[in-house]
C-alpha positions as CSV (number, residue, x, y, z in Angstrom):
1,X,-274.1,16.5,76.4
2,X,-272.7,18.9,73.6
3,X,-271.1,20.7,76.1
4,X,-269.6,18.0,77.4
5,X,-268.7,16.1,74.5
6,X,-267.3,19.5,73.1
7,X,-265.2,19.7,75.9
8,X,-264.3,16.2,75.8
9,X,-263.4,16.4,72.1
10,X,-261.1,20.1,73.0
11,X,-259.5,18.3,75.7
12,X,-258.6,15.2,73.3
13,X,-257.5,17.7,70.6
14,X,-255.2,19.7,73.1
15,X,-253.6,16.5,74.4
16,X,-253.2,15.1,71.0
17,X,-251.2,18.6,70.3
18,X,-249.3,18.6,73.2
19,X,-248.4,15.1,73.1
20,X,-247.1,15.6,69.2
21,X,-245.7,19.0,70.1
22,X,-243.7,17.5,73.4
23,X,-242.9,14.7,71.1
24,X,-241.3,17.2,68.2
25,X,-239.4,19.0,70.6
26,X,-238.0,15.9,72.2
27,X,-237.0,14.8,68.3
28,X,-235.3,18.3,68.1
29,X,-233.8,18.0,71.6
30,X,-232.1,15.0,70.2
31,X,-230.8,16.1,67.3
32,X,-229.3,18.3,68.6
33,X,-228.0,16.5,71.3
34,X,-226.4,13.7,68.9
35,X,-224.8,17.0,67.3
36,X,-223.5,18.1,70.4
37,X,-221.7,14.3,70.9
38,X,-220.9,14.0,67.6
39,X,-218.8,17.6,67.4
40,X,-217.2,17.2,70.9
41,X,-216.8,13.5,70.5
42,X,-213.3,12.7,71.6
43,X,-210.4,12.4,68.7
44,X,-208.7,9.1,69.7
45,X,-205.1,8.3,69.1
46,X,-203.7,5.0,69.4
47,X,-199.8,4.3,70.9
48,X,-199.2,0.7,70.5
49,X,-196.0,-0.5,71.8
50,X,-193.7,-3.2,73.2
51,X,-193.6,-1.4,77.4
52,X,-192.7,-4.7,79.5
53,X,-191.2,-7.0,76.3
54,X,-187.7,-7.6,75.0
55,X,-188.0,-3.8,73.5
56,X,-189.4,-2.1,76.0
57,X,-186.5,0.2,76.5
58,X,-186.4,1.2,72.8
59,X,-189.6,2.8,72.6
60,X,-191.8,2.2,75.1
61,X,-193.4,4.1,77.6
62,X,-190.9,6.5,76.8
63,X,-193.3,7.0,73.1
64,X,-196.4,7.5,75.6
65,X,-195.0,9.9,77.3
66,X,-193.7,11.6,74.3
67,X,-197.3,11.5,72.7
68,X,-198.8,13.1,75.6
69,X,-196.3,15.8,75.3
70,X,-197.6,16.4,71.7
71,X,-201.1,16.7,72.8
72,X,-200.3,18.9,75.6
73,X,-198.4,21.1,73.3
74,X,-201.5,21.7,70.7
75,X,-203.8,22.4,73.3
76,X,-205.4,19.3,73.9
77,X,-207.9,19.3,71.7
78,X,-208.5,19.6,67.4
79,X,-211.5,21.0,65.3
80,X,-213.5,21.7,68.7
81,X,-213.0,18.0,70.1
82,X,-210.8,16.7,72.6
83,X,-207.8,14.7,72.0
84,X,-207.7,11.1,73.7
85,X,-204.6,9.2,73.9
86,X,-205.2,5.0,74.1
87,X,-201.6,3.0,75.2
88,X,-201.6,-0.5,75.4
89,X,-198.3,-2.6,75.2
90,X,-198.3,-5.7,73.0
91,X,-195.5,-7.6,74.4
92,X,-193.8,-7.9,71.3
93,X,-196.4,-10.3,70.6
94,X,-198.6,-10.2,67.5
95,X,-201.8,-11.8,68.7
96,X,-201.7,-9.2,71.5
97,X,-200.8,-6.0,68.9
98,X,-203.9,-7.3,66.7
99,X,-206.1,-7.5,69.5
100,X,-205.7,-4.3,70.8
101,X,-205.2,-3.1,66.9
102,X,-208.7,-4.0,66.0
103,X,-210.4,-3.2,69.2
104,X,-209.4,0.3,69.1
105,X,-209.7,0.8,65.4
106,X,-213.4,-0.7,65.9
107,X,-213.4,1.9,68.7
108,X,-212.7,5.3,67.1
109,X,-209.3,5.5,67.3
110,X,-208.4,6.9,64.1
111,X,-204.5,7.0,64.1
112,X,-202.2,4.4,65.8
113,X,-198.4,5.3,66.4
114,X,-195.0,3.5,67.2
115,X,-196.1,0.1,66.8
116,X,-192.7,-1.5,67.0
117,X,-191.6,-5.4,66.1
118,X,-192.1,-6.4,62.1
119,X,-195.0,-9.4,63.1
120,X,-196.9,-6.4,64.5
121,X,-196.6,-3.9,62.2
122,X,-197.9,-6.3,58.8
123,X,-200.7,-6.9,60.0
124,X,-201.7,-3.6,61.7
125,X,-200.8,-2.3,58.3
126,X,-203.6,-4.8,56.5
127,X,-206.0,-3.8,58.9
128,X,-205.7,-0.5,59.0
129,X,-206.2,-0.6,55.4
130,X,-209.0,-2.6,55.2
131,X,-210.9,-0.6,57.9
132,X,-209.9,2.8,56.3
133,X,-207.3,4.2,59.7
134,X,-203.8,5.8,59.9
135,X,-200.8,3.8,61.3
136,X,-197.8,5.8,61.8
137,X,-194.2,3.4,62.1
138,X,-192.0,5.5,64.9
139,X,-190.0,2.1,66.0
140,X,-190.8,-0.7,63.3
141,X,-187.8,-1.4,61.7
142,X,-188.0,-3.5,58.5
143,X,-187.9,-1.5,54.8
144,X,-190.9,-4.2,53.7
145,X,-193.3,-1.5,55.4
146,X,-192.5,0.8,51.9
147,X,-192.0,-2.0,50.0
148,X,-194.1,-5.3,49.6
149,X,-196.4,-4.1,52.1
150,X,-196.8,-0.7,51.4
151,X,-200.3,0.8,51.9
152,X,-201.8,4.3,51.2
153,X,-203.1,3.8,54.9
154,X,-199.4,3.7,56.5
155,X,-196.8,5.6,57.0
156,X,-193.5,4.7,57.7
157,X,-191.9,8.1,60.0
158,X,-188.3,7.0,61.4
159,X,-185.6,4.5,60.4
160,X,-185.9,1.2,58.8
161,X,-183.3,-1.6,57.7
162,X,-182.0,-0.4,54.8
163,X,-181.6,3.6,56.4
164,X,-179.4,1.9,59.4
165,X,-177.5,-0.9,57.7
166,X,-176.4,1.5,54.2
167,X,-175.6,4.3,57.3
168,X,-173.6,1.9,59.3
169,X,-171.8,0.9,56.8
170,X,-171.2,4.1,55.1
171,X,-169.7,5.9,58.0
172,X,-167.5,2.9,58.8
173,X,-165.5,2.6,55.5
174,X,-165.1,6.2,55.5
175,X,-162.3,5.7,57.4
176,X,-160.7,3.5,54.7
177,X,-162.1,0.1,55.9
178,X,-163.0,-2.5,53.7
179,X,-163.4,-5.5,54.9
180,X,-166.2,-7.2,57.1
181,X,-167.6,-9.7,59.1
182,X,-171.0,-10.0,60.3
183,X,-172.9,-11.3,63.7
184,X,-176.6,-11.2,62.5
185,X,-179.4,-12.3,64.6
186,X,-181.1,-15.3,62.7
187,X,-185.0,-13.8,61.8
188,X,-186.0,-11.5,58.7
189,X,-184.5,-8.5,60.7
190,X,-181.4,-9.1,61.1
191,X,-181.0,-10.9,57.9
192,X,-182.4,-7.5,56.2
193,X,-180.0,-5.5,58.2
194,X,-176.9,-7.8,56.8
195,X,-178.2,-7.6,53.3
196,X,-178.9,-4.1,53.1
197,X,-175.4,-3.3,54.4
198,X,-173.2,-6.2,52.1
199,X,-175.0,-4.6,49.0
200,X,-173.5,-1.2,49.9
201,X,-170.3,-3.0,51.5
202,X,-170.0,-4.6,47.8
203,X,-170.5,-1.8,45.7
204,X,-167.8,0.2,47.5
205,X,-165.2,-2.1,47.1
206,X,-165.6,-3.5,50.3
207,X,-165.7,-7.7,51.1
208,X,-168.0,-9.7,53.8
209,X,-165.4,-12.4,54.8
210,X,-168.0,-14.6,56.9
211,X,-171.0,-14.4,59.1
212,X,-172.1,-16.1,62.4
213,X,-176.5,-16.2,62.7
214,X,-177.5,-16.5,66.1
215,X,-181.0,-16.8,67.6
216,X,-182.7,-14.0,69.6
217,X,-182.4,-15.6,72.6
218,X,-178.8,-15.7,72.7
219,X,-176.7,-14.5,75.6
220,X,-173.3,-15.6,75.3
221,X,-171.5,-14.7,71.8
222,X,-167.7,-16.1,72.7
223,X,-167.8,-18.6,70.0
224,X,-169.4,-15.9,67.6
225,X,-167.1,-13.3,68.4
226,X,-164.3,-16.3,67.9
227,X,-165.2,-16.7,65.0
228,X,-165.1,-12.6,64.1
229,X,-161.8,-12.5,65.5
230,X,-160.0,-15.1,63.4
231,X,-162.0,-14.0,59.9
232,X,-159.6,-11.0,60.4
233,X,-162.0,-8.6,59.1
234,X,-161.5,-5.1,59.9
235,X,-164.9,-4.5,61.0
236,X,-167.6,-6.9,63.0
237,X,-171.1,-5.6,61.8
238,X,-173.6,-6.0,64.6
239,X,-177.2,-6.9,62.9
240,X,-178.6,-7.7,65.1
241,X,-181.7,-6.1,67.9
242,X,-180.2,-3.2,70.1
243,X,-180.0,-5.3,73.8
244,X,-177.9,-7.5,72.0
245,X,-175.6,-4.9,70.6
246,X,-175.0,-3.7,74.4
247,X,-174.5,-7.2,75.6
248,X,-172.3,-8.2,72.3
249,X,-170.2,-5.1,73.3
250,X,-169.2,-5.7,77.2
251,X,-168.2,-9.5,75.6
252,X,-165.9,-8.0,73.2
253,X,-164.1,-6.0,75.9
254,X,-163.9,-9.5,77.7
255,X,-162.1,-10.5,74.8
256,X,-160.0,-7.7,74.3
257,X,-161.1,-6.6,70.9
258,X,-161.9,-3.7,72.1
259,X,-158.2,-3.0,72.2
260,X,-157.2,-4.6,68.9
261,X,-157.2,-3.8,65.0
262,X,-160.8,-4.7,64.7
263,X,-163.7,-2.6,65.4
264,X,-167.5,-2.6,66.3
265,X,-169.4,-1.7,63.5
266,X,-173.0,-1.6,65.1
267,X,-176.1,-1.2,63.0
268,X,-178.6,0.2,64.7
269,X,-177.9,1.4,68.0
270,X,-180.0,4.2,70.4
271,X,-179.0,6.5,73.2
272,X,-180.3,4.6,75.7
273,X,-178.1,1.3,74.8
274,X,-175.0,3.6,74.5
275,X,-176.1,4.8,78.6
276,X,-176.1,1.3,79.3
277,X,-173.5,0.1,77.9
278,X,-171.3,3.3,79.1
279,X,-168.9,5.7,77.5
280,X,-165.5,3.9,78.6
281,X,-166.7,1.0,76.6
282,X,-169.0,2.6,74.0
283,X,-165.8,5.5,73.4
284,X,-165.7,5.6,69.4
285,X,-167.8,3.3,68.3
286,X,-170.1,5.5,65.4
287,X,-173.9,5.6,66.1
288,X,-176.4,6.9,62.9
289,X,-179.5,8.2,64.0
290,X,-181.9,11.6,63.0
291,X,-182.2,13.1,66.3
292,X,-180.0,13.5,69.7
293,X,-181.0,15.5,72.5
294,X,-177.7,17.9,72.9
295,X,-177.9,18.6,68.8
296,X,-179.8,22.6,69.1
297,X,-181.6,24.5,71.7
298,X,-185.0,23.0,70.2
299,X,-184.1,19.6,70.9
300,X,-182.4,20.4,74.5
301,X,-185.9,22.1,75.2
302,X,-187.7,19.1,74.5
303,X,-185.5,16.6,76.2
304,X,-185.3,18.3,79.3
305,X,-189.1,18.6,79.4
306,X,-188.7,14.4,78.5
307,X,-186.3,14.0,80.7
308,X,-188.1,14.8,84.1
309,X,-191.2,13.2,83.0
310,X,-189.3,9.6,81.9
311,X,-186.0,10.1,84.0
312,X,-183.8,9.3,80.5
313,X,-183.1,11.0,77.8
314,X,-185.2,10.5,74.6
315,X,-183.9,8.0,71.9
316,X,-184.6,9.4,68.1
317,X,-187.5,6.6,68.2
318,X,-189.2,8.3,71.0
319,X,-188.8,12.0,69.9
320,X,-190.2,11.4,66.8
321,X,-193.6,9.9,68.0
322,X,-193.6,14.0,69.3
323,X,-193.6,15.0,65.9
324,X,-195.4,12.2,64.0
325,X,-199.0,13.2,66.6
326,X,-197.9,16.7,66.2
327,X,-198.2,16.6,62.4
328,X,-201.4,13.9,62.4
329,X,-203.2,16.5,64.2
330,X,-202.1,19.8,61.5
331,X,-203.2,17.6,59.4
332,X,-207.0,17.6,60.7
333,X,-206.6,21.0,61.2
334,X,-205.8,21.9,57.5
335,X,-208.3,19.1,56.1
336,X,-211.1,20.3,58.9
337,X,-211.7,17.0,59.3
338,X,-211.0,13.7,60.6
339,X,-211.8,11.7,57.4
340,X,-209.3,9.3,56.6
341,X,-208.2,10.2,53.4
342,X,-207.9,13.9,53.5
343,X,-205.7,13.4,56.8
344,X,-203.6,10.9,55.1
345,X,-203.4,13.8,51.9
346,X,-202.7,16.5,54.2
347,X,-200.3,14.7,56.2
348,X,-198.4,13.9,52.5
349,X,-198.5,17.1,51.0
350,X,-196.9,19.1,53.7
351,X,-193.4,19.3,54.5
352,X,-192.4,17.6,58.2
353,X,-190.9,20.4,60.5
354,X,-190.4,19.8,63.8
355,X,-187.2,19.7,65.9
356,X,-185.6,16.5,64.8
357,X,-186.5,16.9,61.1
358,X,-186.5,19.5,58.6
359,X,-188.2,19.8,55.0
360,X,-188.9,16.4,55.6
361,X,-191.4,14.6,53.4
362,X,-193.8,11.6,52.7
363,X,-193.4,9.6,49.9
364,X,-196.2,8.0,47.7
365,X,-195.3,4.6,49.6
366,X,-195.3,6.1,53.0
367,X,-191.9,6.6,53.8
368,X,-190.6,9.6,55.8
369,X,-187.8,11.1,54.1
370,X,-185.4,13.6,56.4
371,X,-181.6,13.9,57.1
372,X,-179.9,11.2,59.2
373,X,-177.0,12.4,61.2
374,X,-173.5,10.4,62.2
375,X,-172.4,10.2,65.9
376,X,-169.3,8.6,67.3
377,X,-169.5,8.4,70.9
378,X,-167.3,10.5,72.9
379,X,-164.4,9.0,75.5
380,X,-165.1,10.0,79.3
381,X,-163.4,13.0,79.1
382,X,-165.5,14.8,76.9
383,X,-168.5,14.0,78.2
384,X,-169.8,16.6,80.7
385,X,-172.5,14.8,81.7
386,X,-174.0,10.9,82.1
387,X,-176.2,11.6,79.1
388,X,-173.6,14.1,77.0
389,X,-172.3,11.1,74.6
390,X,-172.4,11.8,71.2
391,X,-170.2,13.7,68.7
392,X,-171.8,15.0,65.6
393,X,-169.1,14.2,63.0
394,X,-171.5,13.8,59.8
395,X,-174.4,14.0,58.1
396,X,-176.5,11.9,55.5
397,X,-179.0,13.8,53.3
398,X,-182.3,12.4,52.9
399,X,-182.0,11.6,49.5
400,X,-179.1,9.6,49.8
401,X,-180.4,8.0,53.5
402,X,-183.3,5.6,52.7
403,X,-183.6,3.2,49.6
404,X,-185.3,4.5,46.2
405,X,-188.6,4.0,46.2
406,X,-189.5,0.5,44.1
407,X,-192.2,0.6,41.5
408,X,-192.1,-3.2,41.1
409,X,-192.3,-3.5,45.0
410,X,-194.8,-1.0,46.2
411,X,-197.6,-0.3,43.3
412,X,-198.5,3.2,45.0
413,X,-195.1,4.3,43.1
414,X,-194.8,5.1,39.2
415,X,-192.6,3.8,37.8
């Protein structure tokens, strides 16, 4: 019986071992599996954007396509992980931008880009705050972004209402023109736009004359333009959203002002609008924007590569999502990490160099600074092909391109 109860009692002691051993090992297994996910887990980037909406043609798929390009240019993957790109179109809807926001936040993504329409981009700027993510602005317009709702979380990368309307209207009276007279799309935008550009207007000796608000749904501006036409300013300032501009345009030709004393001051207008709206009617009318395609052989090499992937060239809104992902992800790289914080540091503290901007640089309240460049779009003749349609004929430093930043309005500045 002691032979067996020995045996029984070796038996019971070598499972007992075996059991805690196989159990151990499993534990360690584990761990190190969990590692494994945890160091190849998937960096996630976010490109939220209006693709089937009013301004779908501004940014777009065109910004998708343009992130990819980034990603496929560092190598597809950062800090030993592979780089995952999320799209999802919000319709120019807020309730839809949220709920994709929040969902993909909640789901890893770290960084969201492009973004687009102002009722968006608040509230993806609160939330990326509160739960501790990047938002980058490629094609949200509004200065508030660096201003009442500035946030250490966002960043505000490409043009905004104050860099348009002051460009607008600083190229315009450089010919001597003084007077003006607005068409201004009747929401926070366009009213922005209009008094962005009358403060510069005013304090150059210029002189609004009149205004004419029209809703965003409006398709027919005779009595608008009418009313431009008999204020007798020298220039009609477009504020207003850039499908607008284009149909604003082919009604002024109707109306033969095109061919009179006054001209088109747009504020705000892309490549792609100037395509549509085409270079017989588009011929001189001055465009201010940080990037076109034909401006060195960097940006020709991009916008080719663009070009056969989206069939258009790229607007300055869509080539700088390229370099916003590009410089998210060397950021990571010189942090070694994907903590918040020391992304958002890195991205601040070095200079932006891609392409379309040079020496650029992030302010404490998130906005990009960089040189914005003056276009007026060339007559038929020069144009040597459907997409050759701008003229380089000035340029507006950085420091003189986007509004000071405000102490009393954002508090991430000193005063």
């Amino acid at each position: 019986m002691k032979d067996v109860d020995g045996d029984k009692s070796g038996t019971m002691a070598l499972s007992r071992r075996t059991v805690l051993a196989a159990t151990a090992g499993m534990a360690l297994l584990g761990r190190i599996g969990l590692a494994r996910a945890q160091g190849t887990a998937p960096v996630k980037i976010g490109v939220l954007t209006d693709a089937s909406g009013t301004n779908a043609g501004l940014a777009g798929v065109g910004s998708e396509i343009a992130a990819r390009m980034a990603v496929e240019d560092f190598g597809g993957s950062v800090l030993g992980r592979p780089i995952v790109i999320e799209n999802g179109d919000h319709q120019s809807k807020a309730d839809i931008g949220m709920t994709l926001a929040r969902q993909w936040y909640d789901d890893g993504v770290g960084a969201i880009f492009d973004v687009g329409i102002t009722t968006v981009a608040i509230g993806v700027q609160q939330l990326a705050r509160e739960k501790d993510k990047i938002v980058v602005y490629n094609s949200t317009g509004t200065v508030d972004m660096t201003g009442k709702y500035c946030s250490p979380n966002g960043i505000h990368w490409t043009y905004d209402s104050y860099n348009i309307a002051v460009g607008a209207a600083r190229a315009n009276m450089a010919s001597g023109l003084k007077t003006w007279f607005f068409m201004t799309v009747d929401y926070a935008y366009g009213r922005s736009l209009q008094a962005e550009a009358t403060k510069y207007i005013e304090a150059n000796g210029g002189k609004v004359l009149g205004s004419a608000p029209h809703p965003i749904e409006t398709k027919d501006f005779s009595s608008d333009l009418l009313k431009a036409q008999a204020s007798g300013a020298q220039l009609i300032g477009l504020a207003t959203p850039t499908p607008l501009i284009a149909n604003i345009v082919k009604q002024a030709a109707e109306f033969g002002l095109l061919k009179g004393p006054q001209k088109l001051a747009p504020i705000g207008l892309f490549i792609n609008d100037v395509f549509a709206i085409g270079p017989d009617l588009a011929q001189g009318l001055l465009v201010t924007e940080p990037f076109y395609w034909n401006q060195t052989d960097q940006t020709r090499a991009f916008a080719d590569r663009f070009m056969k992937l989206y069939g258009k060239m790229p607007n300055s809104l869509q080539a700088s999502v390229y370099g916003a992902v590009v410089h998210y992800l060397n950021a990571m790289k010189v942090a070694n990490t994907d903590q918040t914080q020391a992304v958002l540091k890195a991205m601040k503290d070095t200079p932006v160099n891609d392409f379309m901007t040079h020496n650029g640089h992030i302010r404490a309240d998130g906005r990009l600074l960089r040189d914005t460049y003056v276009f007026r779009v060339k007559p038929p003749s020069e144009s040597k092909s459907p997409w050759d349609l701008y003229q380089q004929i000035g340029l507006i430093p950085a420091d003189q391109a986007f509004k000071p930043a405000d102490p009393a309005a954002c508090n991430l500045v000193k005063a």
